[in-house]
MDTraj code that builds the backbone (N, CA, C; nanometers):
import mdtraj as md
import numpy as np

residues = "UNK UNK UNK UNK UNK UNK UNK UNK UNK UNK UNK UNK UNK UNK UNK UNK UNK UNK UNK UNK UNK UNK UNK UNK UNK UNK UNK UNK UNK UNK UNK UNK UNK UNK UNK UNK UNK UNK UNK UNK UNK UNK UNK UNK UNK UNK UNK UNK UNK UNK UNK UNK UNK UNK UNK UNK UNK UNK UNK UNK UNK UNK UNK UNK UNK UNK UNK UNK UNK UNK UNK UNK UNK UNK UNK UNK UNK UNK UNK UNK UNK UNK UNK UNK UNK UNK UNK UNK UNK UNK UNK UNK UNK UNK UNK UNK UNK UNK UNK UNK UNK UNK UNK UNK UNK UNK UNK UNK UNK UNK UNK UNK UNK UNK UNK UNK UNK UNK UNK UNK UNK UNK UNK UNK UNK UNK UNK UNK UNK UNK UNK UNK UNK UNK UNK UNK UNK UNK UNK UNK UNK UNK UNK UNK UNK UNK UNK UNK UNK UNK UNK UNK UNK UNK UNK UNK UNK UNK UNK UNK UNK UNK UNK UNK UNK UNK UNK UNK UNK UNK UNK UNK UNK UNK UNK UNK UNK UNK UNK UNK UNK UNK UNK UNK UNK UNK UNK UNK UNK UNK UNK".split()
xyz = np.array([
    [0.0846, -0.1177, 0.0000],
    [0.0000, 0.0000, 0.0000],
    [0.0894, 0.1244, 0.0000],
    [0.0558, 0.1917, -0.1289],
    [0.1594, 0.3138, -0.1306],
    [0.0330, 0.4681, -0.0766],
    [0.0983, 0.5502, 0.0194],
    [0.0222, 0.6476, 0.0440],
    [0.0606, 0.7816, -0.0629],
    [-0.0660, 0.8252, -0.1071],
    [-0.0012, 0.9514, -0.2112],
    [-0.1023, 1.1017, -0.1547],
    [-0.0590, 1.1603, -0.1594],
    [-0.1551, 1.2868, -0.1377],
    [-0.1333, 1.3900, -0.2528],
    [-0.3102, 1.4424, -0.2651],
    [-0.3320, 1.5289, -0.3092],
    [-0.4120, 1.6421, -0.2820],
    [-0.4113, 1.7567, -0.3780],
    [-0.4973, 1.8905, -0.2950],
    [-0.6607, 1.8356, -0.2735],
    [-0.7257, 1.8879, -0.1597],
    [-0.8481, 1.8780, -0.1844],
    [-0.9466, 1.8954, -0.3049],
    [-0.8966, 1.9485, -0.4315],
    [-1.0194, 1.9378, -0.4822],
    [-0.9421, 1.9170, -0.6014],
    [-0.8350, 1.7752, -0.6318],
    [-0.8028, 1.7143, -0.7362],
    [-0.9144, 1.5613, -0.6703],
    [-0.8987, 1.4784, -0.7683],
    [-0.9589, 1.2962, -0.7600],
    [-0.8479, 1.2517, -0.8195],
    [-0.8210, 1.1079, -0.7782],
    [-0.7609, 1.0301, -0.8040],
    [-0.8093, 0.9129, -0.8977],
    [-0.8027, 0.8387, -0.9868],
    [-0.8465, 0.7534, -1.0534],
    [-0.7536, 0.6761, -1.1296],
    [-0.7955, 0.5529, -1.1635],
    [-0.6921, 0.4703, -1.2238],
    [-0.7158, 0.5353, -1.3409],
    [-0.5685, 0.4508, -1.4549],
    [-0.5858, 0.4952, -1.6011],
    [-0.6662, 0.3960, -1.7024],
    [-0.6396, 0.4623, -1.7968],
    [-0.7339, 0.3600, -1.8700],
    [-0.6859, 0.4119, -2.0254],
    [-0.6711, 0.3502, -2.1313],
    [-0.6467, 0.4045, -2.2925],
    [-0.7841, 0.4262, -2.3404],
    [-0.8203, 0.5721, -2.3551],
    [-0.9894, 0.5633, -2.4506],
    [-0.9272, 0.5579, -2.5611],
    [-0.8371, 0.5854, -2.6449],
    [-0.8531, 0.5992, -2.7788],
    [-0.7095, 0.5347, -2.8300],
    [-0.7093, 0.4271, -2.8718],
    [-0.5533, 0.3151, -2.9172],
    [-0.5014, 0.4262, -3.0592],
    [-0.5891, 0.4717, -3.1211],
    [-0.5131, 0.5416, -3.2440],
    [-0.4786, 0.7271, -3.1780],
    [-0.5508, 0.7713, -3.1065],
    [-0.5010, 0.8654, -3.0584],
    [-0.4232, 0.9303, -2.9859],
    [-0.4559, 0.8044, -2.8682],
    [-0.3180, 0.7904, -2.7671],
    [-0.3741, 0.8305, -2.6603],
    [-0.5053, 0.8808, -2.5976],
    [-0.5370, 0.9334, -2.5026],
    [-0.5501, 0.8672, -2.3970],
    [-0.5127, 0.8855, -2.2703],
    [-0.5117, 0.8125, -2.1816],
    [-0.6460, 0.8681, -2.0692],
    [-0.7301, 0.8234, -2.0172],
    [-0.7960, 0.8949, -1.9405],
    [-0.8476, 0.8301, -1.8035],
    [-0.9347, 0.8805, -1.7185],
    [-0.9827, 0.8324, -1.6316],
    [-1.0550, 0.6929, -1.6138],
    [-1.0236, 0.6070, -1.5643],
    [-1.1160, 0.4634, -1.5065],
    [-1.1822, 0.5071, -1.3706],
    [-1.1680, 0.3976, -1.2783],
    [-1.2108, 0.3515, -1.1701],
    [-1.1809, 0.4823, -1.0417],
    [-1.2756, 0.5542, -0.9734],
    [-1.2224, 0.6129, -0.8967],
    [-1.1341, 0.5752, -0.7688],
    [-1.0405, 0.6281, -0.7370],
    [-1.0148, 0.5651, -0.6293],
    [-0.9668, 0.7308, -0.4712],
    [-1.0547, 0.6595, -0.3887],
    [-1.1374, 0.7350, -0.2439],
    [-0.9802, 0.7459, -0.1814],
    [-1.0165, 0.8596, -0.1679],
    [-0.9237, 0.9018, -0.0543],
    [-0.9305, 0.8722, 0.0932],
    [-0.8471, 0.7788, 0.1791],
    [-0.8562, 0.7410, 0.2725],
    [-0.9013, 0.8526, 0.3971],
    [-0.8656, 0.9943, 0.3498],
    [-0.9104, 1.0709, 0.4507],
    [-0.8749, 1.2015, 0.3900],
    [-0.8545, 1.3323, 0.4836],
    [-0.8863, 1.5018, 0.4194],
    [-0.7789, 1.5351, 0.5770],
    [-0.7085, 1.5904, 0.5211],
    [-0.5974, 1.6114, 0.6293],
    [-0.5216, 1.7844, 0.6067],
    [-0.5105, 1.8663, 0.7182],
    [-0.5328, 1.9864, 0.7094],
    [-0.6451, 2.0552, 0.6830],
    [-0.5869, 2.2111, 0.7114],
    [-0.7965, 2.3084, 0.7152],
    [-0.7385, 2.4052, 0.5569],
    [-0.8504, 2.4524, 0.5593],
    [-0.8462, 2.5398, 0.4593],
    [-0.7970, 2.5013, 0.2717],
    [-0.7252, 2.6214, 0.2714],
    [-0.6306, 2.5838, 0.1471],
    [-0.5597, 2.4817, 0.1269],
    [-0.4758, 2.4644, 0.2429],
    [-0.3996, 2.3325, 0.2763],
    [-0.4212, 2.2290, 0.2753],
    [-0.5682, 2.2173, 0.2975],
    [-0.6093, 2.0996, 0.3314],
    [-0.5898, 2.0014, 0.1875],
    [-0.5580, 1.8666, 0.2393],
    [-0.5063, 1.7480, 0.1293],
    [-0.6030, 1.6111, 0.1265],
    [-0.6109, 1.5711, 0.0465],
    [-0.6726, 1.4348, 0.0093],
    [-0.5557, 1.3432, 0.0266],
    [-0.5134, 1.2255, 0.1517],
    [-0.4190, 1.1206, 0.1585],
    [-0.5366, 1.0007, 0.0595],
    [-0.4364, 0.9668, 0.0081],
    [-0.4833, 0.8304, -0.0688],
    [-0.4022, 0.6940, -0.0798],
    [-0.4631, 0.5975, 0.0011],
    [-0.3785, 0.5225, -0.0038],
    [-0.4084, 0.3891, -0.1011],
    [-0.3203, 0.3940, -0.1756],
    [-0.2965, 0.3085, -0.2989],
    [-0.2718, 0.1782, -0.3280],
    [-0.3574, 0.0498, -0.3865],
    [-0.2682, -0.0681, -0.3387],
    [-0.2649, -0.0823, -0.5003],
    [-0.1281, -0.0619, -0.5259],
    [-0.0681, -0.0837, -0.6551],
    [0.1043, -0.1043, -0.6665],
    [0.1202, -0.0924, -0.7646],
    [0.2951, -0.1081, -0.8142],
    [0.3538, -0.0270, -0.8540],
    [0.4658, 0.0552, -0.7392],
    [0.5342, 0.2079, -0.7756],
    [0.5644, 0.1653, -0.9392],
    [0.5323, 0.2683, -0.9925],
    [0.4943, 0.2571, -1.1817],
    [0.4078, 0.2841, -1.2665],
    [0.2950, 0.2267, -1.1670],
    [0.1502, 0.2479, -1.1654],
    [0.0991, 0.3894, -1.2007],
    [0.0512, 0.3813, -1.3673],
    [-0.0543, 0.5216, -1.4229],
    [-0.1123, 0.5284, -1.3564],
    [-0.1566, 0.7155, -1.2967],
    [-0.2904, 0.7105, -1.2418],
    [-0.3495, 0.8301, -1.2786],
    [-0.4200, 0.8900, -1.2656],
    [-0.5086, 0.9882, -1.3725],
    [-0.5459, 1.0872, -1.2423],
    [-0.4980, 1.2334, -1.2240],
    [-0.5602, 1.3352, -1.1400],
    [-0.6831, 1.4221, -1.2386],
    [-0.8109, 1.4442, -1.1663],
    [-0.8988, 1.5140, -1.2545],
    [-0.9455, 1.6118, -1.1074],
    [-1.0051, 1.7349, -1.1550],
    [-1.0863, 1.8343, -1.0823],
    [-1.1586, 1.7653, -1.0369],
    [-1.2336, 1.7671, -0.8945],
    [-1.3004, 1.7597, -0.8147],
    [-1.4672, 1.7947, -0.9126],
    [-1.5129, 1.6632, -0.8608],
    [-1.6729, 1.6681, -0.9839],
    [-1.6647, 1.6517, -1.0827],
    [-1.5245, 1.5442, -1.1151],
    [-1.5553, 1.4763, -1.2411],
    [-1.6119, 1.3424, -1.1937],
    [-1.7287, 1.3034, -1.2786],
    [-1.7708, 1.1671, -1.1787],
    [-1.7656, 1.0486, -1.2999],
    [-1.7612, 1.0949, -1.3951],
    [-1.7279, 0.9850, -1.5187],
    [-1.6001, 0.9827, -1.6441],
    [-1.5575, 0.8783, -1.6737],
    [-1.4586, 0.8385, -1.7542],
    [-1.4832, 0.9153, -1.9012],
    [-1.3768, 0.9917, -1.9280],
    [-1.4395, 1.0401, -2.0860],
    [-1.2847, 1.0615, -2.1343],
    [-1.2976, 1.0798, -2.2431],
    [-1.1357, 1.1053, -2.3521],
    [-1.0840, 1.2089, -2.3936],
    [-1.1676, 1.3067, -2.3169],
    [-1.1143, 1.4682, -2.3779],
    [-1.0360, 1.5226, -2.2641],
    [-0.9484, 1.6725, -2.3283],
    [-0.8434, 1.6957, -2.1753],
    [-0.9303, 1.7624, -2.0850],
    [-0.9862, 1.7896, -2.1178],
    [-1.1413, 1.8877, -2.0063],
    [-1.0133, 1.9951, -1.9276],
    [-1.0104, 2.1128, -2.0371],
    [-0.9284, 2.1963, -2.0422],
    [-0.7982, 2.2197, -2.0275],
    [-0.6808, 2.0967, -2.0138],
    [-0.5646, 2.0714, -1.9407],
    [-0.5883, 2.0556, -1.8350],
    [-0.6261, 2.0430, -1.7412],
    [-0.6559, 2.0160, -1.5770],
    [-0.6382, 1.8705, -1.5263],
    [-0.6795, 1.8428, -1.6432],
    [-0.6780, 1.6018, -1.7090],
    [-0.4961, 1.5937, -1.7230],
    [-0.4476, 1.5235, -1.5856],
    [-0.3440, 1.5214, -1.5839],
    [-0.3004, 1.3169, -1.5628],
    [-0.2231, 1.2718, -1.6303],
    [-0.1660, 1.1467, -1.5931],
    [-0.0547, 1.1614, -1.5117],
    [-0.0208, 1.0306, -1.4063],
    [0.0873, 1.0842, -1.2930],
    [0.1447, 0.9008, -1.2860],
    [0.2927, 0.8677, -1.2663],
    [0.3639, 0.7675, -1.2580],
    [0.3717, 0.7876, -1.0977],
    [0.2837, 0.6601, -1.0362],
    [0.3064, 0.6907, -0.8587],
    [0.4591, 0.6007, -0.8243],
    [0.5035, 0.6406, -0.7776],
    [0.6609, 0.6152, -0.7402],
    [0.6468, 0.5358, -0.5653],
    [0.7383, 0.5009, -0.5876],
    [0.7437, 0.3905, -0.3961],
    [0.7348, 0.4937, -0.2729],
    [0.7912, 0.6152, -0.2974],
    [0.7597, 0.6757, -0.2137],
    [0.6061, 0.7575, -0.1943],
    [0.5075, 0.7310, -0.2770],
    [0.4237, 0.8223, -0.3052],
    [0.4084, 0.9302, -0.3693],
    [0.5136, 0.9682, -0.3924],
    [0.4991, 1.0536, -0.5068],
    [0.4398, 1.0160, -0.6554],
    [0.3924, 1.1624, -0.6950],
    [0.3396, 1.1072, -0.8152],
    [0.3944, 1.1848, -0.9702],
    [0.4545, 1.1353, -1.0674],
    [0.5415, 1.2244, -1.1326],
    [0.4531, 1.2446, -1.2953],
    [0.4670, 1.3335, -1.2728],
    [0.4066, 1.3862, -1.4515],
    [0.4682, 1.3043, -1.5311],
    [0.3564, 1.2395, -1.6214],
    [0.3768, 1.1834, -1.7355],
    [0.2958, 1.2456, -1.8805],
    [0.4089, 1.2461, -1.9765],
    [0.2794, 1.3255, -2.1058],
    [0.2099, 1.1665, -2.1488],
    [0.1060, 1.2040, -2.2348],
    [0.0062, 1.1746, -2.2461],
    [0.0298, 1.0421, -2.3178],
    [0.1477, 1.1091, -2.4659],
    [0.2077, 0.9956, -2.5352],
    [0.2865, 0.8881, -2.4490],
    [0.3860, 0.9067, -2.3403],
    [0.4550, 0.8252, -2.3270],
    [0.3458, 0.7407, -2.2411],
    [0.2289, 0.7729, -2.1661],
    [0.1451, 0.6952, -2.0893],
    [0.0788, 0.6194, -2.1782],
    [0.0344, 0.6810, -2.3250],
    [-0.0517, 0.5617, -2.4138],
    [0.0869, 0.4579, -2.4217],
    [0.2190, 0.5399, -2.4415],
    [0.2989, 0.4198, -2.5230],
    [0.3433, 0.2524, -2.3775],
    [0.3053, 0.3497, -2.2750],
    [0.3171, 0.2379, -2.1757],
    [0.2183, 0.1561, -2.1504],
    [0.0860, 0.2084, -2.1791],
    [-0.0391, 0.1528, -2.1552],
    [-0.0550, 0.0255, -2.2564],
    [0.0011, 0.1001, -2.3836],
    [-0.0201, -0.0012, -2.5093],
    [0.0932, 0.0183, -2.6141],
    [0.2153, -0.1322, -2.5589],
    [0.3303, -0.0595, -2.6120],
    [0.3296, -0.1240, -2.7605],
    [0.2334, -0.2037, -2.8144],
    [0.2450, -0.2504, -2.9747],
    [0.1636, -0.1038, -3.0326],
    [0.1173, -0.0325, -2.9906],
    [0.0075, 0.0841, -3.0981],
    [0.1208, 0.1905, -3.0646],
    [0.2536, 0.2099, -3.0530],
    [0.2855, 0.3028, -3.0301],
    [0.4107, 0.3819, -3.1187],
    [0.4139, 0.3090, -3.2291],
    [0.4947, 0.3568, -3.3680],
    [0.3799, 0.3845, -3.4284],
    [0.2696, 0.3784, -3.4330],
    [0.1564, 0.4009, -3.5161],
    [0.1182, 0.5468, -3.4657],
    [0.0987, 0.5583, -3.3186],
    [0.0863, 0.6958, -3.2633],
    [0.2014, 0.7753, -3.2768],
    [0.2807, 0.7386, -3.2717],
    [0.4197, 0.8235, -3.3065],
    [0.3787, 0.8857, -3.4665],
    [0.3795, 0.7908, -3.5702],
    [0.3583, 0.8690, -3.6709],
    [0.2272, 0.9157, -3.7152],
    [0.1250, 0.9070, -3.6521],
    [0.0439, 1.0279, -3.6679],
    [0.0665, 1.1238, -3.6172],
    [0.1457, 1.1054, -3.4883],
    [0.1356, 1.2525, -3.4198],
    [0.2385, 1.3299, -3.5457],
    [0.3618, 1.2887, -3.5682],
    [0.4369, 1.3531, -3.7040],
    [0.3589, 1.3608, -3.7769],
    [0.2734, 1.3163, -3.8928],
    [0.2014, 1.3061, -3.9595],
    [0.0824, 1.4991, -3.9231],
    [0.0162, 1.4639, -3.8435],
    [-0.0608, 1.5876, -3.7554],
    [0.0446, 1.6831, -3.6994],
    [0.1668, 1.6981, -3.7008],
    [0.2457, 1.7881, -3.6695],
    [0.2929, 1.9016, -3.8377],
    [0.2764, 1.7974, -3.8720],
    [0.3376, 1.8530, -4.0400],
    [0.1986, 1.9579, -4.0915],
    [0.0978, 1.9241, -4.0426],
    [-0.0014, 2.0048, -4.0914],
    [-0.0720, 1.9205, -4.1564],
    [-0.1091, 1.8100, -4.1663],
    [-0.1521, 1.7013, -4.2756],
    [-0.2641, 1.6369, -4.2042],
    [-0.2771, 1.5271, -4.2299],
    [-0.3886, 1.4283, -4.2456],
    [-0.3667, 1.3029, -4.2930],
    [-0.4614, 1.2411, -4.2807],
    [-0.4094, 1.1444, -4.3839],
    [-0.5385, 1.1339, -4.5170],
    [-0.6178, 1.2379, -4.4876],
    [-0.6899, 1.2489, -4.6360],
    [-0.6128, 1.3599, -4.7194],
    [-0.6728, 1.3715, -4.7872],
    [-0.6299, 1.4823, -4.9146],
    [-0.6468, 1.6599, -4.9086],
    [-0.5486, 1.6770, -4.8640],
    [-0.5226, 1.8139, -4.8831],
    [-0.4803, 1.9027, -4.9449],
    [-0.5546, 2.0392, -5.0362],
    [-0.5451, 2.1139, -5.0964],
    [-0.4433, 2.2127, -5.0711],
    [-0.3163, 2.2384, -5.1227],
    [-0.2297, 2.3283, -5.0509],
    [-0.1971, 2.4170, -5.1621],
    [-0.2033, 2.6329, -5.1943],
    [-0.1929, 2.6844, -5.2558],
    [0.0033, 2.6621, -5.2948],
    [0.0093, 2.7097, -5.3807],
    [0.1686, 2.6922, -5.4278],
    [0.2044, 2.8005, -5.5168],
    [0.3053, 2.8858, -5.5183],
    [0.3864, 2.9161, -5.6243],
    [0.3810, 2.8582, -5.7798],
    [0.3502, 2.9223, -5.8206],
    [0.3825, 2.8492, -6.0203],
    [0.5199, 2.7781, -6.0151],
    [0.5051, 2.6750, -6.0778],
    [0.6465, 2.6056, -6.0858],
    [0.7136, 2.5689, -5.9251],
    [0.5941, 2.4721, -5.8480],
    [0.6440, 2.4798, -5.7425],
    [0.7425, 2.3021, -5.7656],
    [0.7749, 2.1941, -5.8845],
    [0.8275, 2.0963, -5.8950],
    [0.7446, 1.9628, -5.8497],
    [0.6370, 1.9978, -5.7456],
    [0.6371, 1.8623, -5.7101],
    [0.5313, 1.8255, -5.8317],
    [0.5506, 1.6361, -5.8318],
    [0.5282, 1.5594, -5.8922],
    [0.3936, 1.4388, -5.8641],
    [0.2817, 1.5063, -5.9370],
    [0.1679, 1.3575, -5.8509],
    [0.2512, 1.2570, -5.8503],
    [0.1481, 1.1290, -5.7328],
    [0.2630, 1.0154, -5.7119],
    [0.3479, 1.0087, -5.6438],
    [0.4515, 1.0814, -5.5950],
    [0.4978, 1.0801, -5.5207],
    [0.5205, 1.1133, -5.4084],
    [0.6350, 1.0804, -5.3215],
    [0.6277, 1.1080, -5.1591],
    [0.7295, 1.2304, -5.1959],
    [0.7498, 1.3490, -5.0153],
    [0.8390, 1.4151, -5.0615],
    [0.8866, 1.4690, -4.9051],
    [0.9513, 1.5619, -4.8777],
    [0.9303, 1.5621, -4.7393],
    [0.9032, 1.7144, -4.7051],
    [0.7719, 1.6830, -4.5833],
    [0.6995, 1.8068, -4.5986],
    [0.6939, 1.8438, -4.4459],
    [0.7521, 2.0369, -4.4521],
    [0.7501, 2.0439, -4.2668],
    [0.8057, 1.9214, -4.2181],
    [0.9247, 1.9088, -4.1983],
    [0.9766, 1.8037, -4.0994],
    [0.9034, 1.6381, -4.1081],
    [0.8237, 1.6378, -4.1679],
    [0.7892, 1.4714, -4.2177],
    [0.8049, 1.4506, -4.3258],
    [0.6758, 1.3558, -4.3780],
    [0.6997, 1.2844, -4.5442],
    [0.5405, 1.3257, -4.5391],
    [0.5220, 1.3323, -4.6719],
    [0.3812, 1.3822, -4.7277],
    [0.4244, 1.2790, -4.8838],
    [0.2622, 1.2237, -4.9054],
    [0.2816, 1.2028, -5.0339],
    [0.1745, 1.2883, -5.1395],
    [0.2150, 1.3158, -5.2662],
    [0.1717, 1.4134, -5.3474],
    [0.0618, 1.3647, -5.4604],
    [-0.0453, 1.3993, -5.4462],
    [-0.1670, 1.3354, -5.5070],
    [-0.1653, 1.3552, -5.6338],
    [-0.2035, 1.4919, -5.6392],
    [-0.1879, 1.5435, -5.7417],
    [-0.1688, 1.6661, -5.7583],
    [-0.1513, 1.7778, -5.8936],
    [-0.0398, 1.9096, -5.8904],
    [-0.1225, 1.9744, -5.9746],
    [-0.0724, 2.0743, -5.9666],
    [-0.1572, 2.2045, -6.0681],
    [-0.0759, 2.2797, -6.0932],
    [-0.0746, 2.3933, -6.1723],
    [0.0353, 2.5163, -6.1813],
    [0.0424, 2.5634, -6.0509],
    [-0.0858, 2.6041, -5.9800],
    [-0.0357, 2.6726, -5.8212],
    [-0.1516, 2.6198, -5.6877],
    [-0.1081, 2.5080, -5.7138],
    [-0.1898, 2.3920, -5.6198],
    [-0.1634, 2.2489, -5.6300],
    [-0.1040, 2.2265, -5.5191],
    [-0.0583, 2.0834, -5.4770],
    [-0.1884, 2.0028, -5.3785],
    [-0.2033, 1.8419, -5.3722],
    [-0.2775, 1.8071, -5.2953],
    [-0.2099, 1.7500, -5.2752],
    [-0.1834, 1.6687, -5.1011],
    [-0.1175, 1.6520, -5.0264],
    [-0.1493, 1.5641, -4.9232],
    [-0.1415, 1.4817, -4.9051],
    [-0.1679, 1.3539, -4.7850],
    [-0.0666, 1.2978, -4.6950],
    [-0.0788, 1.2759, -4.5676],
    [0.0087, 1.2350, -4.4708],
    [0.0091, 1.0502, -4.5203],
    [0.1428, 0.9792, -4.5744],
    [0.1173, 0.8446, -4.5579],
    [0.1025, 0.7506, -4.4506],
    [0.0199, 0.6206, -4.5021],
    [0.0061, 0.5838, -4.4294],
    [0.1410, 0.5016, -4.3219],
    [0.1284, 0.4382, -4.2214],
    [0.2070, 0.4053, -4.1834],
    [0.3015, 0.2507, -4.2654],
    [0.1711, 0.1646, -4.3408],
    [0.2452, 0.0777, -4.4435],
    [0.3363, 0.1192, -4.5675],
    [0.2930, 0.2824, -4.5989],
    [0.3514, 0.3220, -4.6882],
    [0.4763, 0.3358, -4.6532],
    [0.4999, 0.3652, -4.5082],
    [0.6232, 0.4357, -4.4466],
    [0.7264, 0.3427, -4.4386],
    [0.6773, 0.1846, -4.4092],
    [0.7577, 0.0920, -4.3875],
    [0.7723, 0.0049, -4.5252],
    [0.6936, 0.0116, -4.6176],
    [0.7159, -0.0217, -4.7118],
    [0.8134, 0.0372, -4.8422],
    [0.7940, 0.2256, -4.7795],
    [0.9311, 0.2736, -4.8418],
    [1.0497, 0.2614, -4.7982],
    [1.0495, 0.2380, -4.6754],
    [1.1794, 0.1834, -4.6125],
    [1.1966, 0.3274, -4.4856],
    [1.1240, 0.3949, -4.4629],
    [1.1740, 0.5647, -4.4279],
    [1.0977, 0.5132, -4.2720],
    [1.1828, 0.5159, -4.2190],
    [1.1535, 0.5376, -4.0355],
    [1.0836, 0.6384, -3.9987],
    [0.9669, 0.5959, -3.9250],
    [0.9199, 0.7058, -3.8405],
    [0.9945, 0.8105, -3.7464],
    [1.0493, 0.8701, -3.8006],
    [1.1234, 0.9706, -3.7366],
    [1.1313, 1.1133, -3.8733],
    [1.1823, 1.2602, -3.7611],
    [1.1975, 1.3463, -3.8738],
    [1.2583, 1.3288, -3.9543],
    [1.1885, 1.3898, -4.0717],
    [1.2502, 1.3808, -4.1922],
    [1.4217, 1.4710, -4.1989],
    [1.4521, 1.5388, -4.1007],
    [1.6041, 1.5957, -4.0889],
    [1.6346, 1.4803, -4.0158],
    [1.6163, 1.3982, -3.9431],
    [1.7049, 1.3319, -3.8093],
    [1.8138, 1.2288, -3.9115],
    [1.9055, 1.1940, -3.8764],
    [1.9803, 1.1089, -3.9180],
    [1.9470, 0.9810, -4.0125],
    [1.8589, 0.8984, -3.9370],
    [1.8281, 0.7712, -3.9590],
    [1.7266, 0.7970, -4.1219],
    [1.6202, 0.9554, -4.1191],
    [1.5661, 0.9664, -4.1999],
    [1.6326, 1.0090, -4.3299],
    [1.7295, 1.1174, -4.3068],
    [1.8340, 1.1239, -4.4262],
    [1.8707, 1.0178, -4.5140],
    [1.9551, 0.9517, -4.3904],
    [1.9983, 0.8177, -4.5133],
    [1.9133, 0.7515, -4.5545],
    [1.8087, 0.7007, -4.4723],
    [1.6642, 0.6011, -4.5529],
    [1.6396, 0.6577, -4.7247],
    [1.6176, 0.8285, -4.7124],
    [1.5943, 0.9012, -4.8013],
    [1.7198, 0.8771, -4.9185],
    [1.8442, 0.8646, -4.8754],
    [1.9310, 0.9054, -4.9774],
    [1.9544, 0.7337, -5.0253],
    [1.9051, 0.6783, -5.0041],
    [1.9241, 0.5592, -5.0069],
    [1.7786, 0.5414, -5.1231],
    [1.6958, 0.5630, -5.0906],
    [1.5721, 0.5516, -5.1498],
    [1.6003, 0.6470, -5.3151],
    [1.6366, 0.7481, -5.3334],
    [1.6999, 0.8226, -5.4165],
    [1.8099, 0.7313, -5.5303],
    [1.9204, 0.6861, -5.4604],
    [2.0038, 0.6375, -5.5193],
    [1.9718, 0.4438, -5.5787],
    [1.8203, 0.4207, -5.5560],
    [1.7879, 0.3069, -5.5486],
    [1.7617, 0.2980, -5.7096],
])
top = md.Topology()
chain = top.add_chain()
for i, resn in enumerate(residues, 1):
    res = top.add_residue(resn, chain, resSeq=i)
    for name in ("N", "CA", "C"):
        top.add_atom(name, md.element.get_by_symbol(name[0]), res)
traj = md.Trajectory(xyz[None], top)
């Protein structure tokens, strides 16, 4: 039994994955605070825990009474409870990637994928005349890979690939500057 405390008007709750392609980790099972210790401001919620220092656990505002998948304003925090009780910030990704460590090259490259500005449907992007790219192909766009649908004099359409595409071109989920992606690329080039 690990004891953890928190402010009076956080909750404690186990974790839980709502969404395997998104990565969100959110609230389960509540779990009661053994007691309310100090007055006022001070005052704390002790909770005592029967789990395994390691153990996800999910802090939400006071009057959340059900499990849902949204951040309900940033306030929706995940926490790694440690042997001493402490409880240490975890982001969101590395808690899905612990929660569910086979879906977690897949969340990795959407989140790149959704970082680049993309999708993985078809996107209309204005362009310069003579901007080169080529329907058909992949290319690398904002710090990822985008593949190129189709082209116009000053309009490109534009799609985030999928993740079979990624491994089937040979190009690692990683930025398109980082090391490992360079050479995949110059390799893919010189093929």
């Amino acid at each position: 039994m690990i004891t953890a405390r928190l402010p009076h008007d956080t909750w404690l709750w186990t974790s839980v994955l709502a969404s395997r392609e998104r990565g969100h980790v959110c609230n389960g099972r509540p779990i009661r605070a053994a007691r309310y210790e100090g007055t006022g401001l001070a005052r704390a919620g002790v909770y005592e825990v029967d789990a395994e220092p390691g153990t996800l656990l999910v802090a939400t505002p006071a009057g959340m009474s059900a499990p849902g998948d949204g951040p309900w304003g940033g306030r929706h925090a995940v926490y790694r409870l440690e042997a001493d009780g402490a409880l240490t910030g975890v982001t969101m990704a590395d808690a899905a990637d612990q929660l569910d460590p086979e879906g977690a090259l897949a969340r990795r490259h959407r989140r790149f994928v959704l970082a680049a500005g993309l999708d993985f449907g078809t996107t209309r992007i204005r362009m310069p005349e003579g901007h080169g790219y080529e329907p058909g192909t992949g290319t690398e766009w904002r710090g990822y890979w985008a593949i190129v649908e189709k082209t116009m004099a000053r309009q490109v359409w534009l799609r985030g690939p999928s993740l079979a595409e990624m491994l089937e071109a040979g190009l690692p989920v990683a930025p398109s500057d980082s090391p490992e992606a360079v050479a995949a690329a110059n390799a893919i080039r010189a093929a």
